[in-house]
Backbone bond lengths (Angstrom), bond angles and torsions (degrees), N, CA, C in turn:
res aa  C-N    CA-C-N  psi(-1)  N-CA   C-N-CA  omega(-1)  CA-C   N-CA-C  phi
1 X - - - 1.441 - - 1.529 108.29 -
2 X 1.202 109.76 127.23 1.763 108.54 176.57 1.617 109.71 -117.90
3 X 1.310 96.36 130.83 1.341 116.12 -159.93 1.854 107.55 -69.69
4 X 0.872 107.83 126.65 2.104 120.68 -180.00 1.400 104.83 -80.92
5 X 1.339 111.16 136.04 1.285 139.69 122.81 1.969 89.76 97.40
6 X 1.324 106.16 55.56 1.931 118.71 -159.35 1.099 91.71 -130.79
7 X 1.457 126.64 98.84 1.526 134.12 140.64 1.885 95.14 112.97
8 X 1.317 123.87 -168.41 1.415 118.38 -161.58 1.870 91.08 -141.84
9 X 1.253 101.52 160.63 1.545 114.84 -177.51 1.871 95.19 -125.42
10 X 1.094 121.17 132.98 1.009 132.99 157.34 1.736 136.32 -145.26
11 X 0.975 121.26 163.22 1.314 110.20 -144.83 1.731 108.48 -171.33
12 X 1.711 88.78 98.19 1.673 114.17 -165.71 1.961 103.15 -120.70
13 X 1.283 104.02 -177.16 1.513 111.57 -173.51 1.393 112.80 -79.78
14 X 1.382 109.19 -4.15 1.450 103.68 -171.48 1.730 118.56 -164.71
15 X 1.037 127.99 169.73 1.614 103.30 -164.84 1.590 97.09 -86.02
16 X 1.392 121.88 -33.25 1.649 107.29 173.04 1.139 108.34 -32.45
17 X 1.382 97.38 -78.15 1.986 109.36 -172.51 1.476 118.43 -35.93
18 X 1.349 134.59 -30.96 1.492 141.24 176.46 1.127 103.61 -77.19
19 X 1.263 130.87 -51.86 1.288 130.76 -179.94 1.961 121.07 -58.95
20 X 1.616 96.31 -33.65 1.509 97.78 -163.87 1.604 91.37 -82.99
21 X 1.492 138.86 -22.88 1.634 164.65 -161.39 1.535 72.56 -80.63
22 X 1.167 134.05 -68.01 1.347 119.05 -151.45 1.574 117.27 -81.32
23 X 1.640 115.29 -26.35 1.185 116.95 163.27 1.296 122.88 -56.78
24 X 1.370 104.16 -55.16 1.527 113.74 172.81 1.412 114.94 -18.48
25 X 1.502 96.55 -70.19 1.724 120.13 174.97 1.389 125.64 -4.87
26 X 1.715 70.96 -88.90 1.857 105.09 -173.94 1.641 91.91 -59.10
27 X 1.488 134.74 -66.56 1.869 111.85 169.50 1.397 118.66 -27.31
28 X 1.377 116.15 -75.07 1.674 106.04 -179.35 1.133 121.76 -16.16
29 X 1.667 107.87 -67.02 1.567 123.00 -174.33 1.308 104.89 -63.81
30 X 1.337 133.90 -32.42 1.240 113.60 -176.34 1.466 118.88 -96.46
31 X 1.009 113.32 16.17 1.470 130.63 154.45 1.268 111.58 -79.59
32 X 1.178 113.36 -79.61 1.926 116.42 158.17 1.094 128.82 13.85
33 X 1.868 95.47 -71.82 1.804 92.89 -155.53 1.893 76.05 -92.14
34 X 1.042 131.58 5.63 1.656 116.37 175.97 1.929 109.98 -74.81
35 X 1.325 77.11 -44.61 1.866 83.68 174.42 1.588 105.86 -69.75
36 X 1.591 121.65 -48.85 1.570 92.88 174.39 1.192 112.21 -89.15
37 X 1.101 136.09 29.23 1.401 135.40 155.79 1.978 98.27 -73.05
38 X 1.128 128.74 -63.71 1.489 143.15 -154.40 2.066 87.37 -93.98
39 X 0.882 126.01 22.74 1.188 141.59 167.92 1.701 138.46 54.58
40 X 1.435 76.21 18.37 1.886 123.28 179.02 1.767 100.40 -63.36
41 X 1.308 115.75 131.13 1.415 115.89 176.11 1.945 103.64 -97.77
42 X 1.327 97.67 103.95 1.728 74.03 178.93 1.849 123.67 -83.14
43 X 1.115 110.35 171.72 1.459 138.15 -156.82 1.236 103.39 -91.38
44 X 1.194 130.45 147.96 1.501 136.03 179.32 1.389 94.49 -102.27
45 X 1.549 115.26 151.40 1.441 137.73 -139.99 1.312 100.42 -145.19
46 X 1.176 127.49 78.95 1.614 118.00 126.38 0.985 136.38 -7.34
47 X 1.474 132.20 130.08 1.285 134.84 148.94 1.637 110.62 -45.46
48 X 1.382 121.95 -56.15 1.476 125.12 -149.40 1.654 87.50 -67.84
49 X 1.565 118.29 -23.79 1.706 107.31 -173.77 1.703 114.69 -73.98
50 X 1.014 104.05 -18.92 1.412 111.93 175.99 1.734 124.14 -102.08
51 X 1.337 92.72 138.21 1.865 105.34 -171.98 1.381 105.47 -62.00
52 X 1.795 103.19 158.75 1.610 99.71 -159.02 1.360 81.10 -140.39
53 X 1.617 102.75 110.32 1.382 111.75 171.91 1.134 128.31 -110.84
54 X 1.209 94.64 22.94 1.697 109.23 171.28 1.692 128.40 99.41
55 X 0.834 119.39 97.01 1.692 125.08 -158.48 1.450 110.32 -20.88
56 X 1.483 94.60 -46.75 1.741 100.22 -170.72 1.283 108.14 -72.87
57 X 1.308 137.70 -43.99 1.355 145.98 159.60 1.377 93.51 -22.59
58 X 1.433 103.44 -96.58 1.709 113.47 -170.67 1.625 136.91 -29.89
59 X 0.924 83.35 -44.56 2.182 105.21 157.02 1.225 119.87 -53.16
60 X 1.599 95.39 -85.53 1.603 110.58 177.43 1.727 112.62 -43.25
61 X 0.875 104.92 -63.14 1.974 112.51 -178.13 1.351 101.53 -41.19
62 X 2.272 124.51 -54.95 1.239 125.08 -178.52 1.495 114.44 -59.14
63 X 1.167 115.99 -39.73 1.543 123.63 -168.78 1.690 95.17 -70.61
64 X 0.973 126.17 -68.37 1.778 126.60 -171.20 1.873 93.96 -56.14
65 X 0.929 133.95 -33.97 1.234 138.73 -173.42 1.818 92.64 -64.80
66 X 1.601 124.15 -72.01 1.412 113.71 -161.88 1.955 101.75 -73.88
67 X 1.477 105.31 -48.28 1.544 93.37 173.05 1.400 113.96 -31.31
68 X 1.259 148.17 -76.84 1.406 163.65 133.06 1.315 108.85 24.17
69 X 1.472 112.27 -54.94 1.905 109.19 176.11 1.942 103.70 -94.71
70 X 1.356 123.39 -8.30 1.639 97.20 162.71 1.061 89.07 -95.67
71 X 1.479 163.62 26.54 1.300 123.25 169.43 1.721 91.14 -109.00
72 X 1.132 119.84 -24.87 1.468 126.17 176.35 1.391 101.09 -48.64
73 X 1.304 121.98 -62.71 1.368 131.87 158.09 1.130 134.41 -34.33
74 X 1.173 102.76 -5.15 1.612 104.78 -147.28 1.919 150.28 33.27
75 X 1.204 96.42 34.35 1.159 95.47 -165.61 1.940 101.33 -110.23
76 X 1.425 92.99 8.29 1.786 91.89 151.51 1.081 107.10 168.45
77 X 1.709 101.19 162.67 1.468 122.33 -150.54 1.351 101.30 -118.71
78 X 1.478 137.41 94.05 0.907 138.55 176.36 2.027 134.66 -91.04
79 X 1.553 74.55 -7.84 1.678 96.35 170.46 1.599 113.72 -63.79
């Protein structure tokens, strides 16, 4: 039996871009259940509502952003 509707498929030009698509994500949602946690109904979100700073911007900035906390961690050396 294989279990439905478990984890997300996405599908960009490059593995940054899939990866930073998927961070994104998992933030959204965990914003989400924070607002209905504190009993806030959240709002559905457009692309066109949000600023577009440019794919490569958005990636690159996310990617140096998580590299940055495992290596803080140490759990990798990307230098």
């Amino acid at each position: 039996m294989r279990p439905a509707g478990h984890g997300i498929v996405t599908v960009r030009a490059d593995v940054l871009s899939v990866v930073a698509q998927a961070l994104a994500l998992d933030e959204l949602l965990s914003v989400s259940v924070e607002l209905v946690r504190l009993g806030a109904t959240p709002r559905d979100v457009a692309l066109d509502d949000l600023p577009d700073l440019g794919p490569s911007f958005n990636v690159a900035a996310l990617w140096r952003h998580h590299v940055a906390l495992l290596e803080r961690q140490g759990l990798a050396d990307f230098g």
